[in-house]
KOLVONU-141304 format. One record per residue: residue in three letters; x, y negated, z negated of N, C-alpha, C in turn. Coordinates in pm, whole numbers, plus 50000, padded with zeros to 5 digits. Atoms other than C-alpha are relative to their C-alpha. Example, Ala and Ser with C-alpha at 12.3 -4.5 7.8 and 13.67 -1.06 7.14 Angstrom:
BEGIN
+-----+--------+---------+-------+---------+----------+-------+--------+---------+-------+
| res | n.east | n.north |  n.up | ca.east | ca.north | ca.up | c.east | c.north |  c.up |
+-----+--------+---------+-------+---------+----------+-------+--------+---------+-------+
| ALA |  50089 |   50119 | 50000 |   51230 |    50450 | 49220 |  50090 |   49880 | 50000 |
| SER |  49918 |   50119 | 50006 |   51367 |    50106 | 49286 |  49923 |   49891 | 49927 |
+-----+--------+---------+-------+---------+----------+-------+--------+---------+-------+
// end
This chain:
BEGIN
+-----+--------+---------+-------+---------+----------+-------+--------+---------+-------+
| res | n.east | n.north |  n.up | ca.east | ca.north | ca.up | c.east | c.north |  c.up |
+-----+--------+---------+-------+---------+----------+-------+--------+---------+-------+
| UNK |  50082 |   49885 | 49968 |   37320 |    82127 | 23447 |  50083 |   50097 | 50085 |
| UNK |  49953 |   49913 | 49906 |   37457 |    82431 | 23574 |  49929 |   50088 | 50128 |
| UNK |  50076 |   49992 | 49838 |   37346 |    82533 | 23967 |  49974 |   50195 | 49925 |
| UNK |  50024 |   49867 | 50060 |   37185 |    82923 | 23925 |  50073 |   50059 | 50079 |
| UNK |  49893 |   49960 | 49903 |   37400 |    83030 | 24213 |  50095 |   49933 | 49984 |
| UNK |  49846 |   50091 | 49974 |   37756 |    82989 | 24219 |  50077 |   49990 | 50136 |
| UNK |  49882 |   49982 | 49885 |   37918 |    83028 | 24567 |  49835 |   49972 | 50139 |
| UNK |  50070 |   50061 | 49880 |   37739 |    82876 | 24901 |  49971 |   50159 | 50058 |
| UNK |  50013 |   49873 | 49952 |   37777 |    83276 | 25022 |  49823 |   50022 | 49938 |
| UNK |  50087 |   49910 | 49993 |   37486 |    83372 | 24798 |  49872 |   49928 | 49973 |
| UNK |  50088 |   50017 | 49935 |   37229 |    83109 | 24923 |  50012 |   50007 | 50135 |
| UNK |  50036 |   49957 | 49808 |   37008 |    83144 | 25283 |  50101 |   49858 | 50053 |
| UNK |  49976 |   50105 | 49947 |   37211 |    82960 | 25537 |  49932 |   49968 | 50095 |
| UNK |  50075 |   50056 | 49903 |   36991 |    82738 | 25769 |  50092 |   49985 | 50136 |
| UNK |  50018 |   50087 | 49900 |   36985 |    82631 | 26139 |  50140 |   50096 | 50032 |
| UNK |  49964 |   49962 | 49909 |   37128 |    82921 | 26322 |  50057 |   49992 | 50080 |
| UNK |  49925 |   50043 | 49859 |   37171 |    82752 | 26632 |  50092 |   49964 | 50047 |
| UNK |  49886 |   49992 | 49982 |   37491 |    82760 | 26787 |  50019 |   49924 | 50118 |
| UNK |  49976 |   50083 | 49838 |   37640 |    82563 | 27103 |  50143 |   50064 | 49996 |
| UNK |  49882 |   49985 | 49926 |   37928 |    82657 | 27342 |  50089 |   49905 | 50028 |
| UNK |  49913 |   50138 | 49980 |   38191 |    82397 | 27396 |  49948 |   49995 | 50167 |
| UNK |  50021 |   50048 | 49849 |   38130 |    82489 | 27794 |  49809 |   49977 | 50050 |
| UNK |  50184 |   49982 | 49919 |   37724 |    82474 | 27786 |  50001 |   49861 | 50035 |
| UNK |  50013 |   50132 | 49984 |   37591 |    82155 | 27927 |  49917 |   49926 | 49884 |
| UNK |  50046 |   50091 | 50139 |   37478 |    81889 | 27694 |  49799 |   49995 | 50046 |
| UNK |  50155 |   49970 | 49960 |   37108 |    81898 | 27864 |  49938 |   50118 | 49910 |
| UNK |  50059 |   49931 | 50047 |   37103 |    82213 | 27760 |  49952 |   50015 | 49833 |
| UNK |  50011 |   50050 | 50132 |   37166 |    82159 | 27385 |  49938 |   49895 | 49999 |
| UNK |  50101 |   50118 | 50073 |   36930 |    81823 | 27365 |  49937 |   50114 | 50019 |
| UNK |  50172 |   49944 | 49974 |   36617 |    82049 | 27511 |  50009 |   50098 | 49855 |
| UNK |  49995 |   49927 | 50087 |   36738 |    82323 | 27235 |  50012 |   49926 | 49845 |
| UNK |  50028 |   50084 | 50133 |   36775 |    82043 | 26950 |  49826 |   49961 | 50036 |
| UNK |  50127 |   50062 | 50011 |   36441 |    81891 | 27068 |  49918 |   50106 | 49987 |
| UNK |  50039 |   49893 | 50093 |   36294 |    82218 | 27001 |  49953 |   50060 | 49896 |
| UNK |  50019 |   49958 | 50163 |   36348 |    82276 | 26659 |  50025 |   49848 | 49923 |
| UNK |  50006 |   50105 | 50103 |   36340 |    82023 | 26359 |  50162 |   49994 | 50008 |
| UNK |  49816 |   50020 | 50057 |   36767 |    82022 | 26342 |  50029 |   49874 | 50123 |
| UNK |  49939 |   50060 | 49966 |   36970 |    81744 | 26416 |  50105 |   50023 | 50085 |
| UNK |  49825 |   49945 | 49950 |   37286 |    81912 | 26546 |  49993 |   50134 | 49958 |
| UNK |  49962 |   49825 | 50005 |   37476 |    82229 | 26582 |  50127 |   50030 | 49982 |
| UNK |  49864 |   49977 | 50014 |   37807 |    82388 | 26489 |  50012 |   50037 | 50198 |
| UNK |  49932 |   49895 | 49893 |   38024 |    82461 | 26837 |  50093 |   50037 | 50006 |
| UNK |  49867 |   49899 | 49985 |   38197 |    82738 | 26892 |  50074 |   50027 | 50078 |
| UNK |  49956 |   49956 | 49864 |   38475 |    82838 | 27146 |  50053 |   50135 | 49992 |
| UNK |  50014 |   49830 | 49921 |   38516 |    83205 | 27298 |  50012 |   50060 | 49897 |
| UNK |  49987 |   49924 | 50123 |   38676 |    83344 | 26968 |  49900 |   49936 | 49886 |
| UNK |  50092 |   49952 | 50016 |   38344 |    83228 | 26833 |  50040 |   49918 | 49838 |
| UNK |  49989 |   50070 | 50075 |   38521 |    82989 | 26576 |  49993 |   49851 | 50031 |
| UNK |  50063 |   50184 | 50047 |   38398 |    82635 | 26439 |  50058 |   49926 | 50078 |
| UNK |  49896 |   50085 | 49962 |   38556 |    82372 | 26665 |  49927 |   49860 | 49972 |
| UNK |  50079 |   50152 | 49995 |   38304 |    82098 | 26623 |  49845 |   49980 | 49998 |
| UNK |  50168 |   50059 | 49978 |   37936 |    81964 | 26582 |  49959 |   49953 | 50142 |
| UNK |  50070 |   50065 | 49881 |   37702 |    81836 | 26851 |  49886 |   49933 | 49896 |
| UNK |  50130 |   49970 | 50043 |   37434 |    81663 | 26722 |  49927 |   49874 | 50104 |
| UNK |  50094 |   50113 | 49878 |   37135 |    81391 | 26858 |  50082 |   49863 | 50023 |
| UNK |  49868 |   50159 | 49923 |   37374 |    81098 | 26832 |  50113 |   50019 | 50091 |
| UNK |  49869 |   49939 | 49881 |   37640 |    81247 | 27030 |  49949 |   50020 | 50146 |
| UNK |  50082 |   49985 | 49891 |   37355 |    81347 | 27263 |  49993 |   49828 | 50058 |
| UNK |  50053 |   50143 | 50008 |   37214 |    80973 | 27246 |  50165 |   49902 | 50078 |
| UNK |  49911 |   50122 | 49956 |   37572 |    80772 | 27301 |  50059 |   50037 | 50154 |
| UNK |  49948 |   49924 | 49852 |   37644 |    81031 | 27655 |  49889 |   49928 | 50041 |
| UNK |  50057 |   49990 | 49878 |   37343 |    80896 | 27797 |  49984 |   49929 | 50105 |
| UNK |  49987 |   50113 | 49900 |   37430 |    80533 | 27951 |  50130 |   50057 | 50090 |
| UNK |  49889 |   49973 | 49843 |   37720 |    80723 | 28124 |  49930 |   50014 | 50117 |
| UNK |  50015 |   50057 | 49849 |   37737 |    80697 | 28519 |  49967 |   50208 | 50010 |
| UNK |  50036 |   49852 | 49961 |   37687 |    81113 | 28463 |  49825 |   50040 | 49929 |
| UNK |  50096 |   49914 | 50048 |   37352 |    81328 | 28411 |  50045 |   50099 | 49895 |
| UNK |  49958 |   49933 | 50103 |   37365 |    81528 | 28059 |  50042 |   50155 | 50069 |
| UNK |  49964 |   49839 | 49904 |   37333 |    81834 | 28317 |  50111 |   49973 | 50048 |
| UNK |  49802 |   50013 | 49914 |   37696 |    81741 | 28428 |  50081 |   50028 | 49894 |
| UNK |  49900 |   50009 | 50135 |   37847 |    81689 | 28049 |  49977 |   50093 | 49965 |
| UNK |  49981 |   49853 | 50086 |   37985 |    81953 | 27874 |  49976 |   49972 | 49848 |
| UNK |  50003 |   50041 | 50094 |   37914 |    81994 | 27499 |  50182 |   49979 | 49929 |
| UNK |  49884 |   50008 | 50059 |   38304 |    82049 | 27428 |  50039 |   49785 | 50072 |
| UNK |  49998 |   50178 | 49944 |   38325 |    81638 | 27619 |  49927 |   49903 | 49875 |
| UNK |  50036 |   50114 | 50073 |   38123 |    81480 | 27356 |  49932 |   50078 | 49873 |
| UNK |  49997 |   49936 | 50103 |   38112 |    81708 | 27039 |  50106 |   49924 | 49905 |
| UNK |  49968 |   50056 | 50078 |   38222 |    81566 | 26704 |  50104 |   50123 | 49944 |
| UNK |  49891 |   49881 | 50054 |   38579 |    81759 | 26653 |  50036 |   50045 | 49864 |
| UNK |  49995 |   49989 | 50145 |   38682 |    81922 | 26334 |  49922 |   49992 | 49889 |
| UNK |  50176 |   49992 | 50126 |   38357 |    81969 | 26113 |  50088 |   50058 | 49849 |
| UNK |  49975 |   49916 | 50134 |   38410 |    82031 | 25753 |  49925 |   50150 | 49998 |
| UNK |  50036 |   49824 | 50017 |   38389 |    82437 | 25724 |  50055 |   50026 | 49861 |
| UNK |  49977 |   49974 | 50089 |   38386 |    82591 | 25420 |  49954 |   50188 | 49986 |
| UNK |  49990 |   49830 | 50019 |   38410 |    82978 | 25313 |  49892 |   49996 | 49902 |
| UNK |  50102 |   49979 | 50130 |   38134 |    83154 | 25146 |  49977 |   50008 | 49899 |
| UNK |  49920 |   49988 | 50116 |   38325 |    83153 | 24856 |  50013 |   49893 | 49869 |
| UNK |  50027 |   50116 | 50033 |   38288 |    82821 | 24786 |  49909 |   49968 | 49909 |
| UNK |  50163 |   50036 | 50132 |   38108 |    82712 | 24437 |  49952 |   49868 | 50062 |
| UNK |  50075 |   50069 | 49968 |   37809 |    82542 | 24492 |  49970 |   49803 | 49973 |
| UNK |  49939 |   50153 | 50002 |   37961 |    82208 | 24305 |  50107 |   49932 | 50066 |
| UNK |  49921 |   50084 | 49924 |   38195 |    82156 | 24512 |  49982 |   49973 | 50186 |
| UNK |  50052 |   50057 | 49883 |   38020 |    82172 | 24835 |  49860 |   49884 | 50002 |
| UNK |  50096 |   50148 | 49999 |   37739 |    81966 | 24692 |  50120 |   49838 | 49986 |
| UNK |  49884 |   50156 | 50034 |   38066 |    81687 | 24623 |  50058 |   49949 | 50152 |
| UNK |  50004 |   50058 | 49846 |   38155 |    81734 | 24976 |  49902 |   49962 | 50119 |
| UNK |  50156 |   50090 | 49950 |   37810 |    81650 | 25105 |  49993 |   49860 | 49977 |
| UNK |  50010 |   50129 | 50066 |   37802 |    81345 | 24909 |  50103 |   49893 | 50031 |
| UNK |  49940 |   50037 | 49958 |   38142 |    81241 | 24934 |  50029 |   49966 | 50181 |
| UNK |  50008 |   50052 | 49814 |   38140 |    81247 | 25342 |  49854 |   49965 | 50067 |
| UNK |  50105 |   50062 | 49981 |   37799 |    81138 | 25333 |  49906 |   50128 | 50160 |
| UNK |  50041 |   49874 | 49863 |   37694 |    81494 | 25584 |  49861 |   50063 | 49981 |
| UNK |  50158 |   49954 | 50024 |   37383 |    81597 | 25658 |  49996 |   50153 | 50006 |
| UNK |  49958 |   49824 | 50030 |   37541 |    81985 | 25663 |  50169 |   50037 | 50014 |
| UNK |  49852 |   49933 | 50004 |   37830 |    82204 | 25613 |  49974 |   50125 | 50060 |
| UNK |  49942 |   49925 | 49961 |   37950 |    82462 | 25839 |  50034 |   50161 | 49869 |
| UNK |  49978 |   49875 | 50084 |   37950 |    82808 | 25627 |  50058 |   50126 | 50088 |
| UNK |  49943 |   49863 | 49938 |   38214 |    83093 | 25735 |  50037 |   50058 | 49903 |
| UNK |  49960 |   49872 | 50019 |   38323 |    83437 | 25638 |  50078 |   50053 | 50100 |
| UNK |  49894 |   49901 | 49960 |   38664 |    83577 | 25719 |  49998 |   49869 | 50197 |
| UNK |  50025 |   50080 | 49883 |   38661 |    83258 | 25996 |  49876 |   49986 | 50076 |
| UNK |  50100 |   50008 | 49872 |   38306 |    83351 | 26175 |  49853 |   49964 | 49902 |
| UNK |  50108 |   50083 | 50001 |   38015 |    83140 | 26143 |  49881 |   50075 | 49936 |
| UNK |  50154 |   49956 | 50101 |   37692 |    83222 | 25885 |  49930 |   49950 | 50012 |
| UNK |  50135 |   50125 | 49972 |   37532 |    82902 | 25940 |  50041 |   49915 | 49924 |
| UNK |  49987 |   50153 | 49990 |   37477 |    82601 | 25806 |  49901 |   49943 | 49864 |
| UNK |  50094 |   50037 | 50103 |   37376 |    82454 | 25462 |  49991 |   49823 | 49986 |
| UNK |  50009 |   50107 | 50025 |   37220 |    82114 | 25381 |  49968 |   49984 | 49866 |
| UNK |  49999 |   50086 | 50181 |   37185 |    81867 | 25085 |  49846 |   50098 | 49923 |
| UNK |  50135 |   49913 | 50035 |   36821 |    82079 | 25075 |  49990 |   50108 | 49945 |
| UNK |  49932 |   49859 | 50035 |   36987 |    82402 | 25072 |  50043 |   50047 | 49839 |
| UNK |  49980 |   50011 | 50119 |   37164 |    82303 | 24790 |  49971 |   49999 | 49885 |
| UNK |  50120 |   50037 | 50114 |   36896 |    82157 | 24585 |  49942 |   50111 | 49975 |
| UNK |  50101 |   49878 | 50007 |   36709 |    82443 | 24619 |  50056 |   50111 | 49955 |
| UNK |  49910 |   49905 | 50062 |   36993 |    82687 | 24496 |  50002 |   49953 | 49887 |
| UNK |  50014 |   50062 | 50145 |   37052 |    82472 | 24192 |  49942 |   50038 | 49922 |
| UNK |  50089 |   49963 | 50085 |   36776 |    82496 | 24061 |  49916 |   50074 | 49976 |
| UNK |  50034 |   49846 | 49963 |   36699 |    82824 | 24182 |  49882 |   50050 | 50049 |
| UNK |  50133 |   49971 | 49889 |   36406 |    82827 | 24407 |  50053 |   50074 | 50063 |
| UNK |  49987 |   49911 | 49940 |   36390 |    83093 | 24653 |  50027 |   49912 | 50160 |
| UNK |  50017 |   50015 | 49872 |   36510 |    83013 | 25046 |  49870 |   49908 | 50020 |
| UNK |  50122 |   50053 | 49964 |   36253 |    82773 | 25175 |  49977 |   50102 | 50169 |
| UNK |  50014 |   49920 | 49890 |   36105 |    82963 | 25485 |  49961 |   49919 | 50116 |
+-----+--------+---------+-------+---------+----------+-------+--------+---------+-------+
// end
């Protein structure tokens, strides 16, 4: 079956939310617990991809001898996220979903951050439903 969109650019990308490498990790759980998302791309100053945060990263900081209000998210962020350009046909980021077993991919343009598509995202381009809202 061929997907009705071809390139990750021209579906919606989900889950916005962004983290700082220097914010504290407190602050990102209260902002994951928030919204329905697991995790977040983080960015540093030039505002490019350096790494995920998500609730397990949150979760394995919290038997440390520190308060999450002490940890930084760049201290316990998951380095090097698969990023992919908007450019990208939609079979081969559904292969890298699958293959690394990810619950999202990182979507940039010209290096800076669009957001963030999941296995949902996908599905829903495929077979050409509209954005879920």
């Amino acid at each position: 079956m061929k997907p009705k969109f071809e390139t990750v650019g021209q579906i919606r990308k989900g889950n916005t939310h962004i983290a700082y490498e220097n914010q504290s990790a407190f602050d990102i759980a209260m902002e994951l617990l928030g919204s329905h998302y697991t995790g977040m791309p983080v960015l540093d100053k030039e505002d490019r991809v350096i790494g995920v945060v998500t609730i397990q990263d949150l979760i394995r900081a919290l038997p440390g001898a520190r308060k999450l209000e002490e940890i930084r998210v760049g201290e316990i962020m998951t380095r090097s996220p698969l990023v992919i350009d908007d450019d990208t046909p939609l079979e081969k980021a559904g292969q890298m979903l699958v293959d690394g077993t990810l619950p999202r991919l990182c979507v940039v343009h010209k290096g800076k951050l669009l957001g963030t598509i999941t296995g949902h995202d996908l599905l829903r381009a495929w077979i050409g439903l509209p954005p879920a809202m």
